[in-house]
C-alpha beads as a LAMMPS data file, in Angstrom:
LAMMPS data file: protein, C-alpha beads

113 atoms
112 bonds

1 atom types
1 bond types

-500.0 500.0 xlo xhi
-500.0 500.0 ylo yhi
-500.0 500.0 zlo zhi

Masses

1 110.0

Atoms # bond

1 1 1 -179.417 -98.403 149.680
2 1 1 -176.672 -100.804 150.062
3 1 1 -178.912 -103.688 150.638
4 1 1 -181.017 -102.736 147.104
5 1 1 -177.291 -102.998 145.811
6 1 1 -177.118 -106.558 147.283
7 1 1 -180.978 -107.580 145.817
8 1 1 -180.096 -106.187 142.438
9 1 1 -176.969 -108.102 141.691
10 1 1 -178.507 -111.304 142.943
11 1 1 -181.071 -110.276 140.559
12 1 1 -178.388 -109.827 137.712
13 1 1 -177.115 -113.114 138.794
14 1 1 -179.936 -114.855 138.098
15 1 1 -180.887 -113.336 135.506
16 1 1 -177.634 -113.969 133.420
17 1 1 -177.989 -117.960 134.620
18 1 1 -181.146 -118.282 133.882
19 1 1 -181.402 -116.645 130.394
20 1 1 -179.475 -118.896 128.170
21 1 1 -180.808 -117.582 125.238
22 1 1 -178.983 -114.170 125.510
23 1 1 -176.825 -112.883 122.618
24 1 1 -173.038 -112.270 123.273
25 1 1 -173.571 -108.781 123.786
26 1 1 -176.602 -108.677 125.648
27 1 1 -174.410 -111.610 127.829
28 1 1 -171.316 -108.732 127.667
29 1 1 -173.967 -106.014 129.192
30 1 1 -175.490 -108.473 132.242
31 1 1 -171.528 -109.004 132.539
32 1 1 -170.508 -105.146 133.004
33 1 1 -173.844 -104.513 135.353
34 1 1 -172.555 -107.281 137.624
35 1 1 -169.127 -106.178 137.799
36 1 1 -169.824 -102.696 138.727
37 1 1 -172.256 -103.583 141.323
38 1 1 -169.657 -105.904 142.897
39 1 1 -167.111 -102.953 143.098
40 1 1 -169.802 -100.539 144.278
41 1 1 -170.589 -102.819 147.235
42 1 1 -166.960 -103.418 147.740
43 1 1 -166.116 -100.003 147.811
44 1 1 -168.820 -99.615 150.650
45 1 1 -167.126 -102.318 152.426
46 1 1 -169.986 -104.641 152.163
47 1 1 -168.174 -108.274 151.030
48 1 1 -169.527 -111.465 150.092
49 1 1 -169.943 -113.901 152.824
50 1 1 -169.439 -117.736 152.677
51 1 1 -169.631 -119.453 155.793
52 1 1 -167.434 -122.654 156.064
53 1 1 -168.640 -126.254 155.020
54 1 1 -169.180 -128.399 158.628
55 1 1 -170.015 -126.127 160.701
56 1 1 -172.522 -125.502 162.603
57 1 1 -175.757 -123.850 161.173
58 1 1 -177.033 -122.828 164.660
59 1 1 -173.837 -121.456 166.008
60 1 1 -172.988 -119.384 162.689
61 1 1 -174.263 -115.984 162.204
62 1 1 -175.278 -114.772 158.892
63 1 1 -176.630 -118.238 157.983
64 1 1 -180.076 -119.519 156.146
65 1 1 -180.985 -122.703 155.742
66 1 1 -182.569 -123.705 152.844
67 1 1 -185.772 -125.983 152.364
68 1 1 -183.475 -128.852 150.360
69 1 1 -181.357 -130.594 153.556
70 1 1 -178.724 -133.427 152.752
71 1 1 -179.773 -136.789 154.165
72 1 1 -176.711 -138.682 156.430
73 1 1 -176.588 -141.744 158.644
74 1 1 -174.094 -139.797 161.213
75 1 1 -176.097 -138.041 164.296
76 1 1 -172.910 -135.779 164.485
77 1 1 -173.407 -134.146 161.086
78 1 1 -177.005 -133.267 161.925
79 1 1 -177.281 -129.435 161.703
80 1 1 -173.614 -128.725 159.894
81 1 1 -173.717 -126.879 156.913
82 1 1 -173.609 -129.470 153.846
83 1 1 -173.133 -127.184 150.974
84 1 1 -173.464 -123.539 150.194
85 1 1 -176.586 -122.672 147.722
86 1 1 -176.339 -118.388 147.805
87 1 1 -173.381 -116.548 149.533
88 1 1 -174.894 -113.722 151.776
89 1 1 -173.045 -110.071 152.164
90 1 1 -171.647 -108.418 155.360
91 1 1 -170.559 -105.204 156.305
92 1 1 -167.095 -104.424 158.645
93 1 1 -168.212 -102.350 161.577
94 1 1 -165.320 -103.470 163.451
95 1 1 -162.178 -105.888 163.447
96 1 1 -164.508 -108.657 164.171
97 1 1 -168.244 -107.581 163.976
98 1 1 -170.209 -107.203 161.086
99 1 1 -173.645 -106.812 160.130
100 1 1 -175.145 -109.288 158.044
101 1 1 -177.236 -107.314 154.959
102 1 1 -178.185 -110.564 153.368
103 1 1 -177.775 -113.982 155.105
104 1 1 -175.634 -116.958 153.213
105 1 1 -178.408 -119.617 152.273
106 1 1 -177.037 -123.300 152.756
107 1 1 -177.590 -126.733 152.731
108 1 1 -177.683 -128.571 156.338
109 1 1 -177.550 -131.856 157.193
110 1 1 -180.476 -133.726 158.386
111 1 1 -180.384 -137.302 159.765
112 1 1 -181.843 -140.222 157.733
113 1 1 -184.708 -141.997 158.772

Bonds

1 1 1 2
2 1 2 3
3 1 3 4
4 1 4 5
5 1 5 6
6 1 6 7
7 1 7 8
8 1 8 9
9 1 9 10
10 1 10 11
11 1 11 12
12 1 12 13
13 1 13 14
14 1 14 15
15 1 15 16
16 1 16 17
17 1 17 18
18 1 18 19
19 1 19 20
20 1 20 21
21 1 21 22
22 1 22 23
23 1 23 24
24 1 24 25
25 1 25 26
26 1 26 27
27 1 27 28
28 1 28 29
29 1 29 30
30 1 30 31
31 1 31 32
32 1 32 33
33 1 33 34
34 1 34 35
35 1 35 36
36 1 36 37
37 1 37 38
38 1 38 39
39 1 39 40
40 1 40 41
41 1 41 42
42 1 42 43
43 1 43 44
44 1 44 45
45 1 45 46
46 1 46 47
47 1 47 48
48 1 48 49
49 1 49 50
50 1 50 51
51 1 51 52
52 1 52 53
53 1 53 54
54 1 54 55
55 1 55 56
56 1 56 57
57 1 57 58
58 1 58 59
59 1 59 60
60 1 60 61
61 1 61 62
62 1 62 63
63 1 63 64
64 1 64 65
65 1 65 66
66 1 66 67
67 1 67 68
68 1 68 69
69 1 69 70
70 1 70 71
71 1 71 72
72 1 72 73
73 1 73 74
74 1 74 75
75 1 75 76
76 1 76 77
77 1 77 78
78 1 78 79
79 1 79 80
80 1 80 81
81 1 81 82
82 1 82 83
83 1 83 84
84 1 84 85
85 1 85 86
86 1 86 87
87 1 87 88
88 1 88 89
89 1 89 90
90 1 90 91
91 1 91 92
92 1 92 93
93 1 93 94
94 1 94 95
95 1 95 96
96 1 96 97
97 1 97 98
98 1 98 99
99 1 99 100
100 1 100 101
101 1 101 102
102 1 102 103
103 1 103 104
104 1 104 105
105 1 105 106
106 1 106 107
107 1 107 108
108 1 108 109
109 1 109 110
110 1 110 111
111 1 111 112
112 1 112 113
């Protein structure tokens, strides 16, 4: 159920970004159903995962990459994680282990032609 947890409030999240035309207490509601979803997954130990910018894509787990790359000119960038688009969310099995629920979706770099 934890993972339904993760799909809803990246569900909420969208839905609060893409509805601009809420009213402010409609806005306040999205708001509250967010926050309690965040400390629901926290207190399951499932955290929000956002890998680090340059590194890379292939050798980090818990990573997507999107369809949109990032065009460069340097061969050593190829593959290395541009920008972050969606954090994913990870459970703590152990001091250094984790299952990845929903992968981070990024940005990679792809060389220019």
């Amino acid at each position: 159920h934890n993972y339904k947890n993760v799909e809803i409030l990246k569900f909420v999240k969208n839905f609060s970004v893409t509805s601009s035309n809420l009213d402010d207490r409609t806005k306040n509601y999205v708001i509250a159903i967010k926050d309690k979803l965040e400390i629901v997954l926290s207190n399951s130990g499932i955290e929000q995962f956002i890998p680090e910018l340059n590194q890379n894509v292939l050798e980090v787990n818990g990573c997507s990459s999107g369809l949109e790359t990032k065009k460069t000119k340097d061969p050593s960038k190829v593959n290395l994680i541009a920008d972050i688009i969606n954090p994913g969310y990870r459970l703590q099995v152990k001091d250094d282990e984790f299952i990845f629920l929903k992968n981070a979706e990024v940005q990679v770099y792809e060389l220019e032609n």
